[in-house]
C-alpha positions in Angstrom: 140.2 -61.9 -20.6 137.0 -63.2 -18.7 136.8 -66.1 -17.0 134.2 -68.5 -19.3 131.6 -70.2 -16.9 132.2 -73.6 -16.5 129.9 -76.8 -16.7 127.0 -76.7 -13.6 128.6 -79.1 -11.5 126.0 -78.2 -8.6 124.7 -80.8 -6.5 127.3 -83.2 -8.2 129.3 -85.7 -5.7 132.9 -85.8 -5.1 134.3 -88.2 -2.6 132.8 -86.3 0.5 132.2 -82.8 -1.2 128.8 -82.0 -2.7 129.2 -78.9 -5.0 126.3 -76.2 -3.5 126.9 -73.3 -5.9 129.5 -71.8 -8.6 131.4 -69.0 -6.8 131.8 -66.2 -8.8 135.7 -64.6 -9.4 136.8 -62.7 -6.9 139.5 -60.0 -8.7 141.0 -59.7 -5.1 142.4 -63.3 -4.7 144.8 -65.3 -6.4 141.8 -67.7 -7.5 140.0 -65.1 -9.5 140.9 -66.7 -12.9 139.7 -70.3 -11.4 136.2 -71.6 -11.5 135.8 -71.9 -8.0 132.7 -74.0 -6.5 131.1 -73.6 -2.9 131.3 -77.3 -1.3 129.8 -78.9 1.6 132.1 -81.7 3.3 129.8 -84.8 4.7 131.1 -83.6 8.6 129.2 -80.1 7.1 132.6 -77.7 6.7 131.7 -75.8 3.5 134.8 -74.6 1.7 135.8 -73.1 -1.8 137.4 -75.6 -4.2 138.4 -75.3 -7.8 136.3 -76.6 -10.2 139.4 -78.8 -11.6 140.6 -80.1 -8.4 137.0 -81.6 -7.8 136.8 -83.1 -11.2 140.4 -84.8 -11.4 139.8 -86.0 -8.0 142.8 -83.8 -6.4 140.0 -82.8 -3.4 138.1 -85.5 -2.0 137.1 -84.0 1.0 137.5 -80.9 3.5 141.0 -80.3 5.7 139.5 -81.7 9.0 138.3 -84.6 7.6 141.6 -85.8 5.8 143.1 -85.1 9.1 141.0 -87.4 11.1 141.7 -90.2 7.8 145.5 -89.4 8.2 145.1 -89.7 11.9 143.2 -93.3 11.7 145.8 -95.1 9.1 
């Protein structure tokens, strides 16, 4: 069954991330049946992140970042 392609969520906002581009499935990976989106952290780490994550606010920011919060409280 194909993956449907989801709402444009590129240049959209969350927390830290802003979505660059939809990524498309990679048959390969374990995420190929997840809308994955190419992100840019504010510190400038780019990562994949699923499309749901983003949206119900599960991933607000890259791994280095949320160390450095982490870190500071």
């Amino acid at each position: 069954m194909p993956l449907l392609r989801p709402d444009d969520l590129t240049g959209q906002k969350f927390g830290k991330w802003t979505v660059l581009r939809y990524q498309e499935p990679d048959e390969r990976t374990l995420s190929h049946r997840k809308a994955m989106w190419l992100c840019r952290c504010e510190c400038g780490t780019e990562a994949l992140v699923k499309g749901y994550n983003l949206r119900a606010g599960l991933s607000k920011q890259c791994r280095k970042c949320r160390a450095v919060a982490w870190m500071d409280a």
